[in-house]
C-alpha positions, 0 to 999 in steps of 0.5 A, a space after each residue: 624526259 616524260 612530263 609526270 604529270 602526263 602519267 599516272 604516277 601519284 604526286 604529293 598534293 600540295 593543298 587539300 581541302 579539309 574533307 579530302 584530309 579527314 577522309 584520306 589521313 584520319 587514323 582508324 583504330 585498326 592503325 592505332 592499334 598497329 602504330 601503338 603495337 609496333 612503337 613506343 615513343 610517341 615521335 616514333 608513333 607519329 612518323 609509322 602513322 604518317 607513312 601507314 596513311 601515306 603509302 597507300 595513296 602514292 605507293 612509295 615512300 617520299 622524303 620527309 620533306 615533302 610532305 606538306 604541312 597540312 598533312 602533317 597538321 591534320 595527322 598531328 591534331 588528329 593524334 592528339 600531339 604537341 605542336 612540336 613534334 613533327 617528322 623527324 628520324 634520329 636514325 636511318 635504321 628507324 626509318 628504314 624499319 618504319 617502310 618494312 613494316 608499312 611493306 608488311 602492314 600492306 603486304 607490299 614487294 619492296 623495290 628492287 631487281 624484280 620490280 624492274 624486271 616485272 616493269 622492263 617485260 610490261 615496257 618489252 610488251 608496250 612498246 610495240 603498241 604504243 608509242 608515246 613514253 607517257 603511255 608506255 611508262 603507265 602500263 608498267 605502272 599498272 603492273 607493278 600496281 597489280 603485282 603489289 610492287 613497291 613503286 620506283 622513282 619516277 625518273 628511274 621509270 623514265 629512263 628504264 621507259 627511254 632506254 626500251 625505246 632506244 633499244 628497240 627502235 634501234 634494233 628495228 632500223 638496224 633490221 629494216 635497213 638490213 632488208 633493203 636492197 642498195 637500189 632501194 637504199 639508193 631511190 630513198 637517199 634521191 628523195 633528199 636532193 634538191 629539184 629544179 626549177 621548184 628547189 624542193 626535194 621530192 621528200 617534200 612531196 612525201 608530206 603532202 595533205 589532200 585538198 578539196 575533192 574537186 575534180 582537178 585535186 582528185 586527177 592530182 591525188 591519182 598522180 600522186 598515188 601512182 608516183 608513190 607507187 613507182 617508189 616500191 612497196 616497204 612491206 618486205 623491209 616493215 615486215 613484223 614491224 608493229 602498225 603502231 611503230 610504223 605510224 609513229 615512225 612516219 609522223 616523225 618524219 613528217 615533222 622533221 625537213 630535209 636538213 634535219 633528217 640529214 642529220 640522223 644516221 642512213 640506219 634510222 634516216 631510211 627506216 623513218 622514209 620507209 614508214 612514212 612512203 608507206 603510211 602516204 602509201 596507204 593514206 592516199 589510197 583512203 584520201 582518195 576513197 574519201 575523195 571519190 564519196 565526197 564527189 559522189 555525194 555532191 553528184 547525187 545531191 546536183 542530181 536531187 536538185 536539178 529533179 527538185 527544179 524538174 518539179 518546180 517547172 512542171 507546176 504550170 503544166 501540171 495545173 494546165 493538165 487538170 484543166 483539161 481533165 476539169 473540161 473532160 469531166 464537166 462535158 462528161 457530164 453535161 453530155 451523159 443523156 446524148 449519145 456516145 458519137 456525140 459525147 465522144 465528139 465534144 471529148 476530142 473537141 476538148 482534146 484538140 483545143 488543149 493541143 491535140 492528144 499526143 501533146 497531152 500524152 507527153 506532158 502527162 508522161 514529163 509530169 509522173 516522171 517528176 514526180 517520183 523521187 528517181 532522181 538517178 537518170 539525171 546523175 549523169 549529166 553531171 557526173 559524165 565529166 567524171 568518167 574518165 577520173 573515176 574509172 582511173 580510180 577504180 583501177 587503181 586501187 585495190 578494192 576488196 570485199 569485208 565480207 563474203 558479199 561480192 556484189 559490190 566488187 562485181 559491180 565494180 568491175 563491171 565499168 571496167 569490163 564497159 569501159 574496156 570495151 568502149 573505151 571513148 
């Protein structure tokens, strides 16, 4: 049964605050005038005024007895009544009265067989998108709200909203079983027995969660991915089989064991497997695309340090550079009144001490490499243990292009091409 709290079927309040009862229950002249038309005795007055102020904000008319005191307190001083007079019908036509005329007063459709046939098409439509009852129990509320339908009980909703699920539900392992082959039937029952030495059954391994995105985890969710693979495809028994009831299907068989789903019948048994081999199908191949970016990031980010290290190492030399070119310039200009051979003697004299022109060349080139911000030729000293992962990877899942730019599935392809040529 749905909990109606999780729902948004309006509820008797039990207490109110003095301000939510004078502005909800406080009568209008417009009711007075209505209440006074329509009845005579003043008991009589006071009960059409409790359903006129009620029904508005419930949509349906609760038992006499339960509707709390303060309510009927308010309603009373606000009316300027006896204490004695309360809620009360001598008769059942009276009462039954009273509901048509607040039904005309709001120009409500009473309950009944169209009430249930505008909630039963809303539930045909939700349970195709929804999964959860509490969900589904809401969207015929809001129609039969929007129609101006009188509401049913609540329990009435409830089993109306079970008996829609059970009926469709049913009807989809039936179809779903239908579209399998005996093999197919057969491979899915086989994931139920026990395997040695680990005395698990395959179907264990179906409810698997991804683990840190190191390269070992990352080789085992590949592994995983290819056995799920060899299981089929579930696309030809799901087929018009709403995503929403898929996935719903699927986490209930992930939180049933072996034993209990031994227990359902081989018609709702295989269907659940189906949705969930399909859902681990599908959610290992984005495990693994999470996985691949997460790797890819500590990569880039390995990379970032180790030309952050790069720059750090360089200071010394960098500081030893610009002693030398302090050198070069302060000779320059001692020497600005000798001539060139001179001047150009004292430069290289400078040059050799400071280790001759080649070397100076080569840390000038170390140094402006460390510099910029490239740090993507270091990626591959930490990414080369990668390879062989990262191109099983790329094969193995099927990538595509969103949009109509293929640069990204051309590059893509490329390592592959690369990699079949070479392949070591």
């Amino acid at each position: 049964m749905t909990a109606i709290d999780r729902t948004m079927y309006r509820q008797m309040k039990r207490s109110s605050t003095t301000k939510e009862l004078i502005e909800a229950f406080t009568p209008t002249e417009e009711e007075r005038r209505f209440v006074s038309t329509m009845t005579r005795t003043v008991q009589n007055q006071f009960n059409l005024m409790l359903w006129i102020k009620l029904f508005p904000c419930l949509g349906y008319f609760p038992a006499l007895r339960e509707i709390p005191a303060p309510l009927v307190d308010h309603l009373r001083k606000a009316l300027d009544l006896a204490v004695d007079v309360a809620p009360l019908y001598d008769h059942d036509r009276t009462l039954y009265r009273h509901h048509q005329l607040v039904r005309e007063y709001y120009q409500i459709i009473p309950d009944g067989k169209e009430a249930r046939r505008a909630a039963l098409r809303t539930l045909l439509r939700a349970v195709r998108t929804m999964d959860n009852p509490a969900d589904m129990l809401n969207a015929a509320l809001e129609e039969l709200i929007k129609q101006r339908y009188e509401l049913p009980a609540f329990s009435t909703l409830d089993r109306l909203t079970g008996r829609v699920r059970a009926l469709v539900y049913g009807r989809i392992y039936r179809t779903v079983e239908s579209r399998m082959t005996p093999e197919i039937q057969q491979s899915l029952e086989k994931l139920f027995e026990v395997q040695l030495p680990s005395h698990r059954s395959a179907f264990s391994q179906l409810k698997l969660v991804p683990q840190s995105p190191t390269l070992s985890h990352l080789k085992a969710w590949q592994d995983r991915l290819t056995w799920l693979m060899e299981l089929g495809s579930m696309e030809a028994p799901l087929k018009d089989v709403p995503p929403a009831i898929v996935k719903h299907f699927a986490a209930e068989a992930r939180a049933l064991d072996t034993s209990e789903l031994q227990d359902y019948t081989p018609t709702k048994r295989l269907t659940l497997v189906a949705c969930l081999i399909q859902h681990a199908q599908m959610s290992t191949q984005d495990d693994l695309i999470e996985m691949f970016l997460k790797r890819m990031s500590t990569i880039q980010v390995r990379a970032k340090e180790a030309l952050q290290e790069a720059r750090d190492a360089q200071q010394k030399t960098t500081a030893q550079l610009v002693e030398t070119l302090t050198d070069l310039v302060e000779t320059a200009v001692e020497d600005k009144e000798q001539d060139d051979a001179i001047a150009g003697k004292h430069l290289r004299d400078i040059l050799e001490k400071r280790g001759g022109q080649e070397h100076l060349l080569e840390q000038c080139q170390q140094v402006a490499a460390s510099l910029s911000d490239e740090y993507h030729p270091l990626m591959w000293h930490f990414s080369k243990s990668h390879r062989k992962a990262l191109f099983q990877l790329v094969r193995s899942l099927p990538l595509s292009s969103t949009t109509q730019d293929q640069l990204l599935i051309t590059a893509l392809n490329f390592p592959r091409v690369a990699q079949r040529a070479n392949p070591k």
